[in-house]
C-alpha positions in Angstrom: 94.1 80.8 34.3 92.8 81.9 31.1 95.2 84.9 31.0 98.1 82.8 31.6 96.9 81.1 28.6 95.7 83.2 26.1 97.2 86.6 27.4 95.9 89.8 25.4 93.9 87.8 23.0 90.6 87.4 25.5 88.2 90.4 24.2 85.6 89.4 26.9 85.7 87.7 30.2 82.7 86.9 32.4 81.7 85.3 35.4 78.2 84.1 36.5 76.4 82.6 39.5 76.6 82.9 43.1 77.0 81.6 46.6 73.8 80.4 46.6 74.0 78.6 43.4 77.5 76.9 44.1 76.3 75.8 47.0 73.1 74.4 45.3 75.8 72.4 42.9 77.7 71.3 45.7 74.8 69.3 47.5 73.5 68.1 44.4 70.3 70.0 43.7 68.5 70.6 40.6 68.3 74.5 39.5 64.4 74.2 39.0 64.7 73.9 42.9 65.9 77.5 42.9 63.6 80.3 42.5 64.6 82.1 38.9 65.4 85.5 40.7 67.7 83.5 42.9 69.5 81.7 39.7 69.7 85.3 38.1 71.8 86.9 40.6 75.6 87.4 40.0 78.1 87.5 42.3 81.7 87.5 40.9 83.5 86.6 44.7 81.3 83.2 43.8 81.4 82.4 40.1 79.8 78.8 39.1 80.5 79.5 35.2 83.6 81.7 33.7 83.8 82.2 29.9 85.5 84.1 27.6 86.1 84.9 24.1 89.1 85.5 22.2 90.5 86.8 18.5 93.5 85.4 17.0 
């Protein structure tokens, strides 16, 4: 989506989080209830945050 949007402008694009983690926001829990190497893993197939930067 952010392609379609900003097309060759995006410099960086990143994903972070995990299965565990959006499935941890999905019934509601806190992420101090997660252990801090479970928060730190990244799997893009289950991204909780996506961000990017761009130039103009």
């Amino acid at each position: 989506m952010a392609r379609a949007a900003f097309g060759d402008r995006i410099r960086l694009l990143a994903s972070l989080g995990n299965a565990l983690t959006a499935s941890a926001e999905l019934l509601g829990l806190a992420a101090d209830r997660l252990w801090p190497d479970e928060l730190e893993k990244n799997d893009p197939e289950y991204p909780m945050v996506v961000a990017f930067a761009t130039v103009d």
